[in-house]
C-alpha positions in Angstrom: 147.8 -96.6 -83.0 146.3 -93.8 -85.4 143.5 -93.4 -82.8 145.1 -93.8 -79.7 147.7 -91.0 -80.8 144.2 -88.6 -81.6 143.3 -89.1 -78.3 146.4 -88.6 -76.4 147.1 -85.2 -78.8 142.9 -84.1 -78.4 144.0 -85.0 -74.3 147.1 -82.6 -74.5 145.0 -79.9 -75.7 146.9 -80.3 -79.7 143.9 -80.2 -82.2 144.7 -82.4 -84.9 142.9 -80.8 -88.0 143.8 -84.3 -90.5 145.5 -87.4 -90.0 145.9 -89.7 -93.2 148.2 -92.2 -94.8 151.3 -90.2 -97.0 152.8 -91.8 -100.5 155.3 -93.4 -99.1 156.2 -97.4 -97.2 154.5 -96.6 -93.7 154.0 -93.2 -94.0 151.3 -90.8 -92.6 151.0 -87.0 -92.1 149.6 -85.5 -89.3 148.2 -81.9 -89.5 148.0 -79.6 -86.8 145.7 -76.8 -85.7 147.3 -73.2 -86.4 147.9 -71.5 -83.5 150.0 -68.5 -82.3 154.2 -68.9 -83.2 155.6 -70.0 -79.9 152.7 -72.5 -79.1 152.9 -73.9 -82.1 156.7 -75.0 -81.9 155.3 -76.4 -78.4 153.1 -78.5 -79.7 155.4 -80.1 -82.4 157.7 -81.6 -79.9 154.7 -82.6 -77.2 153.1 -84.7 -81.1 156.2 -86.1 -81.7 157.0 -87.2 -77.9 153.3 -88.6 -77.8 153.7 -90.3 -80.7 156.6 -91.8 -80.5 155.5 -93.3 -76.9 152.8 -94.5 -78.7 154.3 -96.4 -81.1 156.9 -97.9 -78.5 154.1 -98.8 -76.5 153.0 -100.9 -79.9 156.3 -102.8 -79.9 157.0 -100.4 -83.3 159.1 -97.3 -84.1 158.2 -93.9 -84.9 160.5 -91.6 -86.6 160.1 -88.2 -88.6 163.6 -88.6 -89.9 164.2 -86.5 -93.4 164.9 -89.7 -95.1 164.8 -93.1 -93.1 164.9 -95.2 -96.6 166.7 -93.0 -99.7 164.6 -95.5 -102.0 161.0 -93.9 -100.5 159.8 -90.5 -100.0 161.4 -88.5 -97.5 159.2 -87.0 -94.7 158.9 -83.3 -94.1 157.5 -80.8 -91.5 155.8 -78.2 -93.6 154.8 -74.8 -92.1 152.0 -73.0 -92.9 152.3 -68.9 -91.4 150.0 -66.3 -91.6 150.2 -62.9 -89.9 147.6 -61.3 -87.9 146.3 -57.9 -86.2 143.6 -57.3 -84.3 141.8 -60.6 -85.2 142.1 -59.8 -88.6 144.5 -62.2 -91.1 146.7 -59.3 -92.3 148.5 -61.7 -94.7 145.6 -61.7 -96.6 144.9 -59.9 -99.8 142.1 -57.2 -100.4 140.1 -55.0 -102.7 143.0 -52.4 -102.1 146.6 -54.3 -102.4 146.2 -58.1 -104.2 149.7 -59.2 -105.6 148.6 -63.1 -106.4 146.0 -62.9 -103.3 148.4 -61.1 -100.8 148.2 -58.4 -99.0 151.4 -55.4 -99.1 152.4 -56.8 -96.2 151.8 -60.1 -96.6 154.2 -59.9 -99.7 156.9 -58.0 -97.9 156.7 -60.2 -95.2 157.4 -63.5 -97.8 159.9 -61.6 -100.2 162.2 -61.8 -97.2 161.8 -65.7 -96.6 162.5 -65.7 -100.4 165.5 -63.5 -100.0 166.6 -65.1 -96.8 165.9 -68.5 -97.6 169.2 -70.5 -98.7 170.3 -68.8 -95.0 167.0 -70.1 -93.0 168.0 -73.4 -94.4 170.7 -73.4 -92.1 167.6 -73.7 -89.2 165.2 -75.8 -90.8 167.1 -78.4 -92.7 169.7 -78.8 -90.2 171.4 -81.8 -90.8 173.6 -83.4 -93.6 170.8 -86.0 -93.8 168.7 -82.8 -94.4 169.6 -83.2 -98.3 168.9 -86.3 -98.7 165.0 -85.4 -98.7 165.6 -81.9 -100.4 165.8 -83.1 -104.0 164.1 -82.2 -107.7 161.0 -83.8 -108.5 160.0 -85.1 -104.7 157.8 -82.2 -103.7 160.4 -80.5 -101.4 161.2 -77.4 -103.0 164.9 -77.8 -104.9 164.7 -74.2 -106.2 164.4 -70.7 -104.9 161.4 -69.9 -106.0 157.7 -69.2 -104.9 154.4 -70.3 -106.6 150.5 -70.9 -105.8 149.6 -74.4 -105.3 152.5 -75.6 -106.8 154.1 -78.4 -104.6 157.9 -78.4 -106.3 158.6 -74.4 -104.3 159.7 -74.2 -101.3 157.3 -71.5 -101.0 153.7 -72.0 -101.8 150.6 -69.5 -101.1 147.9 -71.4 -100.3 144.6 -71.3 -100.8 142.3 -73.4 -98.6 138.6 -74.7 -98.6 136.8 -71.2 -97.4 138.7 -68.9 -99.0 137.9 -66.5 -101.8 140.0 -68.4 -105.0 141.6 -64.7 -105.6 143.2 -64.5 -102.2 145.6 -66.7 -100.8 145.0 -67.3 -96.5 148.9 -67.9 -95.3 151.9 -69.8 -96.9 153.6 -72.9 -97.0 157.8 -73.4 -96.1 158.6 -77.1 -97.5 161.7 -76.9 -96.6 161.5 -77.7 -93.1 162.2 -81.3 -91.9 161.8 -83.3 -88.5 165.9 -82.8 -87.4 164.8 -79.1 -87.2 164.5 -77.4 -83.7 161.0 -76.2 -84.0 161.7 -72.8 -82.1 164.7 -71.7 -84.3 163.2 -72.8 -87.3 160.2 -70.6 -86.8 162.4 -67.8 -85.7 164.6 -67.5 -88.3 161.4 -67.7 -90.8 159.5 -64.5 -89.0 163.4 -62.5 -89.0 163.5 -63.0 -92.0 159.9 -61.5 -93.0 160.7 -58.9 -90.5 163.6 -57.5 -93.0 161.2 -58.5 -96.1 159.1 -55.8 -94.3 161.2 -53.1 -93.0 162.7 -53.0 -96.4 159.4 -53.7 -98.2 161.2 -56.4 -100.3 159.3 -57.4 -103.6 158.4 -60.9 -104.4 159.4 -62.1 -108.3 156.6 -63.4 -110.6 155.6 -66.9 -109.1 156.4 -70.0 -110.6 153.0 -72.1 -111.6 155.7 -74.8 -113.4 157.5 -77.4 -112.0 161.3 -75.0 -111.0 163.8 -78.4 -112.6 161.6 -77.5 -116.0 163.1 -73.8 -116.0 166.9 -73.4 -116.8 166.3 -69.7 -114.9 165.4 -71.1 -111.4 168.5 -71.1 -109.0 169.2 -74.2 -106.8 169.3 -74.0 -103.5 172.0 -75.3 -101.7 172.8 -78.8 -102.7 174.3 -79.6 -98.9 174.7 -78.4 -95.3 177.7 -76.7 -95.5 176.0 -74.4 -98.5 173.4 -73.5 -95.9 175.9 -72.9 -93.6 177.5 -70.6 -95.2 175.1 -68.6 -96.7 174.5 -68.0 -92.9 177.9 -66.9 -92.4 177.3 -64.3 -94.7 173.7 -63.1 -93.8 174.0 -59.8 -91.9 170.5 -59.9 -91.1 170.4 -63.3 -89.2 173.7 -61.8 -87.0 171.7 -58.7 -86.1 167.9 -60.2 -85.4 168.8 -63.2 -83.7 172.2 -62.2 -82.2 176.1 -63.1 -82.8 176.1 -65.0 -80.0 173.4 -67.5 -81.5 174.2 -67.8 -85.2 178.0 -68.2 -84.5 176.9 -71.4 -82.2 174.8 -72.9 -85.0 177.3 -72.3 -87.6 180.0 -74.1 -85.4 177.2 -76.8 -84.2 176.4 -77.2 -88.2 180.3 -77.5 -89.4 180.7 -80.3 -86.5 178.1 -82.5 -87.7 179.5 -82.1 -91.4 182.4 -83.6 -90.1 181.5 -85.9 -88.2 178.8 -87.8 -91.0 181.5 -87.3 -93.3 183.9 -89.4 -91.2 181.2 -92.1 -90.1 178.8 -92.1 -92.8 177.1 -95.8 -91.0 176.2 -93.0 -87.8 173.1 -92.0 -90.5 171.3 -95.2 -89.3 171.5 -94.3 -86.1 169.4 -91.2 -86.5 166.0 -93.3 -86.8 166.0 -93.1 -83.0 166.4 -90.0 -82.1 164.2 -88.4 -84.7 
């Protein structure tokens, strides 16, 4: 199934960069070529659809649900972003400006998701079920917090094969999960660098430990309604991406809160549509 699902992404014109089996019961992680913003949220739902046929085809199910089993590891769709001009990786640190391998920009541009992130939560861990996944100790970034390398933030510079080890090529949001629109999501990441940079926001140190191990690091919010209402009361959110917008997800969020707390069996039911 593994190979006929290359195939049908390599035939859809979606490079797949790895494809390997994950930690958990009948898990496996699928990475994608980078590729400009939009197309990129394009070619998560045209994977998922493909796969997904696939499997059905195979008499099986496929599901990118946060948490199909709370005994196994959940399943997550990390984002990896850098920024770019001119054909050059702007995110990138230099000889001039290298706070922990990034450039000015590129540290503006995360201080915001840092700032903004118990609000982008609202977009990319969408669901009650959302939480489920987003726990300490599971690699799904619990804390606010940032760090290189370091698998327990919800923010991680990264480093890949290629790159010089004092610079850092793009970074990592953990905290994204497969009930996520794909478009939104990414939006309300970039909005939220675009405020890191018009205010030319400043990152704190990074954390290098594991964020449960430090009585300092703030949780991020334990629930969707936490999420939610740190969106509520994000200014910033309202102005980029509109009243209009943010009140409908706010209202779309509080709905589903209700309705999983009245029918908590209706979780099972999400293995099929995610």
């Amino acid at each position: 199934m593994l190979k006929e699902a290359h195939s049908c992404l390599k035939a859809a014109g979606i490079v797949v960069e790895q494809m390997h089996a994950e930690g958990g019961n009948g898990q496996f992680e699928i990475a994608l070529k980078y590729v400009l913003c939009t197309l990129a949220a394009d070619n998560q739902i045209y994977a998922r659809e493909i796969i997904k046929s696939i499997a059905r085809k195979h008499g099986v199910i496929a599901t990118f649900l946060p948490k199909p089993d709370l005994n196994e590891l959940g399943s997550g769709c990390h984002v990896h972003l850098s920024l770019w001009k001119n054909d050059q990786n702007v995110f990138m640190g230099s000889n001039k400006y290298n706070y922990h391998g990034m450039s000015n920009t590129g540290e503006r541009f995360l201080a915001g998701v840092y700032h903004h992130l118990p609000s982008i939560l609202a977009f990319t861990a969408p669901h009650p079920h959302s939480y489920d996944r987003i726990q300490p100790n599971t690699f799904t970034g619990a804390y606010l917090c940032w760090g290189k390398e370091n698998r327990e933030a919800p923010l991680r510079t990264s480093c890949p094969p290629g790159v010089p080890p004092d610079f850092v090529s793009n970074f990592e949001i953990r905290s994204f999960d497969g009930c996520a629109n794909p478009h939104l999501g990414l939006a309300a990441i970039v909005n939220a660098g675009i405020d890191g940079l018009r205010r030319g926001l400043k990152l704190p140190p990074p954390t290098e430990l594991n964020p449960a191990d430090c009585a300092s690091h703030e949780r991020l919010p334990h629930d969707l309604l936490g999420s939610v209402e740190a969106l509520a009361a994000d200014k910033i959110f309202h102005e980029l991406m509109g009243d209009k917008l943010v009140t409908s997800v706010i209202a779309m969020r509080k709905a589903e809160i209700e309705h999983y707390a009245k029918n908590p069996g209706a979780v099972h039911h999400l293995i099929h549509r995610y």
